[in-house]
Structure formats: C-alpha cells, structure tokens
C-alpha positions, 0 to 999 in steps of 0.5 A: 840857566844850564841844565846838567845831566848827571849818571849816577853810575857813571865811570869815574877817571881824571878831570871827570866832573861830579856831584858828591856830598862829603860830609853832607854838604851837595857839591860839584866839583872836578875829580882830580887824581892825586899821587895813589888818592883822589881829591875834589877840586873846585871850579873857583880857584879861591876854594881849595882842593878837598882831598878824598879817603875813598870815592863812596861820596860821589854820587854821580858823573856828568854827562851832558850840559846845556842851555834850553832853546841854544842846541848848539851849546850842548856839550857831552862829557862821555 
C-alpha cells in the first residue's frame, strides 16, 4: 500500500535504496559497499547479499516513500 518515488539519475552512496535489474530480474534492495566493490542487500535477511562487478544494474535510487491519504508517514530519502 506505499507508494516509491524512484530517480533514475539519483547519487548512489551506502545504504542507498535502489531498484536494479541484475540478470534480468526487477528488484529492490539496499546498495551496500563492500571492501573496493559493491553489493546488493536484501531487506529480508533469509536472502543473501549479491555482490556487483559494477553499478551499470542500478537503474534508479529512492527518493521518497509513501502512504496515499497518511502525510505524516512520508518519508524522504535525499
């Protein structure tokens, strides 16, 4: 029931939350920064992190997040 903004040309730094599409599959996930590489972390911990050779899979960074008719719950992420 939450609606996500998403800019696709959005800066990417740790902990950004992202949609990408690494091998073809839509997901969203955390960007988390590993050592020198990057990885994609899942907000479910029973999935595991999914390192990344580069950041051409992110397709775009949230922004903002909320719920129709609740103001109060908006939440901006920039």
């Amino acid at each position: 029931g939450e609606i996500i903004i998403i800019e696709p040309d959005g800066a990417l730094h740790d902990g950004s939350f992202v949609l990408a599409q690494p091998g073809g599959e839509w997901i969203f996930r955390q960007l988390a920064r590993r050592g020198d590489g990057w990885c994609l972390r899942a907000l479910n911990p029973a999935y595991p992190e999914q390192p990344l050779p580069d950041l051409a899979a992110i397709h775009g960074v949230v922004i903002q997040k909320a719920v129709p008719g609740r103001r109060r719950l908006t939440k901006h992420y920039v």
